[in-house]
C-alpha positions as CSV (number, residue, x, y, z in Angstrom):
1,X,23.8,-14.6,1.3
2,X,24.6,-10.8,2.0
3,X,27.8,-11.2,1.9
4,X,28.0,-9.4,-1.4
5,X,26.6,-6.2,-0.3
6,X,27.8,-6.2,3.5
7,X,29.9,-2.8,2.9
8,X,26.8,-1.0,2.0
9,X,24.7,-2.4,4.2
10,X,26.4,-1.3,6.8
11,X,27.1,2.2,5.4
12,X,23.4,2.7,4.8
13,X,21.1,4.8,7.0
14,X,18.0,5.1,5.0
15,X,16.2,1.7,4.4
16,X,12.7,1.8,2.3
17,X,11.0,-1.9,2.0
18,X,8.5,-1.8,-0.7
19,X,6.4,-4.9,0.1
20,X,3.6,-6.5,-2.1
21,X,0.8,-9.6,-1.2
22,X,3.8,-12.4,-0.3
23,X,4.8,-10.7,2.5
24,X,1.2,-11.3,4.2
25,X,1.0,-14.4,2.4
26,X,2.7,-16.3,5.3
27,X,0.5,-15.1,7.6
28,X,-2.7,-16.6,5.6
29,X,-3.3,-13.9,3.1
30,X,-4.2,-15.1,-0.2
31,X,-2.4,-13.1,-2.9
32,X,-4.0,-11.9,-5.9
33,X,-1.8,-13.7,-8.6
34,X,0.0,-16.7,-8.5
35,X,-1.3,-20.6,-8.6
36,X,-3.9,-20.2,-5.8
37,X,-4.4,-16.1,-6.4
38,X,-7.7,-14.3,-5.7
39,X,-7.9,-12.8,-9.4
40,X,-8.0,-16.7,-10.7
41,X,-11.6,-17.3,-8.7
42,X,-13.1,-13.5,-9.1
43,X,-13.4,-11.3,-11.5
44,X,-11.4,-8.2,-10.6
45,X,-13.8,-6.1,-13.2
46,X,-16.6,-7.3,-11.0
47,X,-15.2,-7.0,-7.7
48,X,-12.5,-3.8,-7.8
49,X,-13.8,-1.1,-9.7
50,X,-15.7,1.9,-9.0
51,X,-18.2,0.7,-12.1
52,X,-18.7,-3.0,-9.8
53,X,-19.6,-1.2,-6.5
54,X,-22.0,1.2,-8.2
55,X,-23.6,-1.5,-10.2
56,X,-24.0,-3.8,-7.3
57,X,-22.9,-2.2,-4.2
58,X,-23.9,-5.2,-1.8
59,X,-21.6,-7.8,-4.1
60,X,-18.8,-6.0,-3.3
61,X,-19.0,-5.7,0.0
62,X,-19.9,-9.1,0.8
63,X,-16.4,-10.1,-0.6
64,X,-14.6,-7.4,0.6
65,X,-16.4,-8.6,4.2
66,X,-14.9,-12.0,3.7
67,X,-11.6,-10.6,3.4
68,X,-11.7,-8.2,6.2
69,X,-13.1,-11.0,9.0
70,X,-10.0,-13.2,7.4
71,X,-7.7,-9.5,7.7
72,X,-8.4,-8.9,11.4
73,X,-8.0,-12.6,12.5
74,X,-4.2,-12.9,11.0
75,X,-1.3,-11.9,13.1
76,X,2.2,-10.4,11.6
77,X,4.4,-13.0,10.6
78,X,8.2,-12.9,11.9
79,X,8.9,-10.7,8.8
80,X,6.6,-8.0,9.4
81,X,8.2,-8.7,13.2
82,X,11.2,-8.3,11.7
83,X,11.3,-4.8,9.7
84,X,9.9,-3.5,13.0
85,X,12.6,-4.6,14.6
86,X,15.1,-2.9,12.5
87,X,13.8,0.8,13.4
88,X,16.0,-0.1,16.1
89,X,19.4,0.3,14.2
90,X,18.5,1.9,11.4
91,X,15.9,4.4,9.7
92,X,13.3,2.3,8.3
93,X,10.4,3.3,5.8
94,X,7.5,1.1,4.5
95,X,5.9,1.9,1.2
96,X,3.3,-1.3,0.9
97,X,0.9,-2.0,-1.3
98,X,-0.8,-3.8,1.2
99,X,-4.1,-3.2,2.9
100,X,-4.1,-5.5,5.3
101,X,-1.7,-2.9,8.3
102,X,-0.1,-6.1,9.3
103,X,3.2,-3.9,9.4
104,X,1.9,-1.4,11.5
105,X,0.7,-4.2,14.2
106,X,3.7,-5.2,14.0
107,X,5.5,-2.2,15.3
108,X,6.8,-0.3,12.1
109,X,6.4,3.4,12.5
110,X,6.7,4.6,9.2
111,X,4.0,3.1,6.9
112,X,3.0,4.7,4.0
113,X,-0.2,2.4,2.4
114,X,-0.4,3.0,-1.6
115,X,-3.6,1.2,-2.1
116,X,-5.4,2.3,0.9
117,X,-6.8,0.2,4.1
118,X,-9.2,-2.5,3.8
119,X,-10.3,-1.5,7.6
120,X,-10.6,2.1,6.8
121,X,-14.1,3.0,5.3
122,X,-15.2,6.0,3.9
123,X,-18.0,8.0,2.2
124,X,-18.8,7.9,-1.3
125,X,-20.4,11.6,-1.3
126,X,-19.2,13.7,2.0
127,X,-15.7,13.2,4.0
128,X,-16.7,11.0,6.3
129,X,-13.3,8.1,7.1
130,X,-13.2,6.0,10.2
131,X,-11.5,2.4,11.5
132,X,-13.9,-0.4,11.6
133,X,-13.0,-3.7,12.5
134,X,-16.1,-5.4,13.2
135,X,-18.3,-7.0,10.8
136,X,-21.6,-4.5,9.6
137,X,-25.1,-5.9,10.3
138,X,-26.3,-4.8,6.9
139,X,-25.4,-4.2,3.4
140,X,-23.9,-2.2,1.8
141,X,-23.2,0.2,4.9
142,X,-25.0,3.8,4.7
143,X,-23.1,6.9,5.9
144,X,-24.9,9.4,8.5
145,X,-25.3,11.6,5.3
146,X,-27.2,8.9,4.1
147,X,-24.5,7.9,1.0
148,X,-23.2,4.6,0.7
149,X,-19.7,3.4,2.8
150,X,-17.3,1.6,0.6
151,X,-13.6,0.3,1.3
152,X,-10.8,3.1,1.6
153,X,-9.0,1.3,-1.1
154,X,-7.6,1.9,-4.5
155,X,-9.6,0.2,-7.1
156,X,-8.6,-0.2,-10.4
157,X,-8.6,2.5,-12.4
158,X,-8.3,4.7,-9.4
159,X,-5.4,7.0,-8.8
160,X,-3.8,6.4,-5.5
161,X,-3.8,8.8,-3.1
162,X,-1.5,11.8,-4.3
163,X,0.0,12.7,-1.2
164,X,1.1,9.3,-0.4
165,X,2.3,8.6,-3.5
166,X,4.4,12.0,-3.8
167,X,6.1,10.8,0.2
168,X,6.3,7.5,-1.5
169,X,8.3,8.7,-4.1
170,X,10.6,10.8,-1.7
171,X,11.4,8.1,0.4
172,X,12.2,6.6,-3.0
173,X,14.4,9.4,-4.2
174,X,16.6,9.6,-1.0
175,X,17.0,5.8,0.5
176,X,20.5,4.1,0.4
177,X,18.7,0.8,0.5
178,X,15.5,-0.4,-0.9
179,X,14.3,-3.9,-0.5
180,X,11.7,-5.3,-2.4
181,X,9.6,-7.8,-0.4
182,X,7.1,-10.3,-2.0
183,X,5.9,-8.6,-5.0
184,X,5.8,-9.1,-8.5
185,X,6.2,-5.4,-9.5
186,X,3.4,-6.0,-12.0
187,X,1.0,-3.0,-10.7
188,X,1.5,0.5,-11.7
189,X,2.3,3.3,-10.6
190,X,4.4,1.2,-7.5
191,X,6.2,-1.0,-9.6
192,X,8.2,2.3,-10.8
193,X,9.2,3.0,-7.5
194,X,12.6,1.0,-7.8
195,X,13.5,2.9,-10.7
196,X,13.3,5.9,-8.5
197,X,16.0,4.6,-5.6
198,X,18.1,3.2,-9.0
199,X,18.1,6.4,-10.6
200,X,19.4,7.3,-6.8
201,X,22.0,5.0,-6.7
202,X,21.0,2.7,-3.7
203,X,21.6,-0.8,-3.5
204,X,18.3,-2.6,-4.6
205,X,17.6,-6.2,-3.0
206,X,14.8,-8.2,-3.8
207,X,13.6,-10.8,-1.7
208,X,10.7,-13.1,-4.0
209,X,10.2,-16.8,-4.2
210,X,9.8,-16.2,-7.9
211,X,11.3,-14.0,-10.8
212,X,9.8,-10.7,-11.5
213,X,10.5,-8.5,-14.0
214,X,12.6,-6.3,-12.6
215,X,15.0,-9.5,-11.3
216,X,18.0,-8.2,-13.6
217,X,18.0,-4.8,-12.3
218,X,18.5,-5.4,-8.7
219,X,22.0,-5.8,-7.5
220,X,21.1,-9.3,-5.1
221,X,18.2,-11.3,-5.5
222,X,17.1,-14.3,-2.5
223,X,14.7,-16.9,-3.9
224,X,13.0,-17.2,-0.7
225,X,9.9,-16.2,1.5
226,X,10.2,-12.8,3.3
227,X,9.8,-14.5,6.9
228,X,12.8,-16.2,6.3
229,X,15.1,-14.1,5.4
230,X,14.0,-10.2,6.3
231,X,14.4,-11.4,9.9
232,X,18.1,-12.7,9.1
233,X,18.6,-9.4,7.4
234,X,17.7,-7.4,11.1
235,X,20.1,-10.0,12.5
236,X,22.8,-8.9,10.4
237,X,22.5,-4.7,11.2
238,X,22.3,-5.8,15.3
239,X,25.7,-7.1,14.8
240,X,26.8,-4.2,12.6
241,X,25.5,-2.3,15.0
């Protein structure tokens, strides 16, 4: 199925995946859109937005709770396994719209997370930021300054972080690959971030069960589930190799 781009495959040294909710889907994730999506059972004005956790601060955290006992339970599927793995022949970057930092428990070195960690929390008011995997007694969380805790994610209507979205869109700028891994490009500012490796001239792949709506501009699309066919992709550059 890579036949078609083989050459530049094996000419390329920089590879950036940009992956979305289907690559964590296979390891029990529940995407956000989609026939069995989150966004079809909440809300998302009442759940992910600065307005929601202000207005009911304990709401959100309960669900956000639920997803973060369901988070730290999962385990890296043999795609996540699998982009690891390729640091090993080539340079690899991640730019995920995850928050779930199944890639980087999977080995990957290089992950750049555009909408924030759902096991990093932070202050509302001071700088406080820490990892916390456990579940909190009560709710919503209160900081030592005596502020509410909330998520380290990007709600909507939030910019993301504007360091990690200026690397982002270096690593963009300057691969010779990008790869396009379970996501339907529908959430901005990412979804421009295959424009940026076009305008660059590097061979865009997309790997999606479904059509999104950058299908036409990528130059080989696979119908298929990212555990299926990333780690056949990391079998191909050993050989090249």
């Amino acid at each position: 199925m890579f036949e078609p781009v083989l050459d530049k495959l094996k000419e390329a040294r920089k590879i950036v995946f940009v992956t979305g909710a289907g690559m964590s889907q296979e390891s029990g994730i529940p995407t956000f859109r989609g026939k069995n999506g989150l966004w079809r059972n909440y809300d998302p004005m009442k759940i992910a937005t600065i307005d929601a956790f202000y207005e009911n601060p304990k709401l959100v955290w309960e669900w956000y709770e639920d997803r973060r006992r369901n988070i730290v339970a999962a385990q890296p599927n043999p795609g996540h396994n699998a982009i690891a793995k390729l640091e090993r022949y080539k340079e690899v970057v991640v730019l995920t719209q995850n928050i779930d930092g199944l890639h980087q428990r999977a080995g990957s070195t290089k992950v750049l997370e555009l909408h924030g960690s759902i096991i990093r929390i932070k202050c509302t008011v001071c700088s406080f930021q820490d990892y916390v995997v456990s579940s909190f007694d009560v709710l919503p969380p209160i900081c030592k300054c005596g502020k509410i805790l909330r998520p380290d994610v990007v709600w909507f209507g939030e910019p993301l972080p504007q360091d990690v979205w200026t690397e982002a869109i270096a690593y963009a700028n300057s691969c010779d690959v990008m790869i396009i891994a379970g996501t339907s490009l529908l959430v901005s500012p990412a979804n421009t971030l295959p424009l940026y490796a076009k305008q660059n001239n590097a061979l865009l792949i997309e790997i999606n069960p479904e059509d999104t709506m950058m299908s036409v501009d990528m130059n080989l699309t696979i119908r298929e589930t990212c555990s299926n066919i990333i780690p056949k992709l990391t079998e191909i550059f050993s050989k090249l190799n």
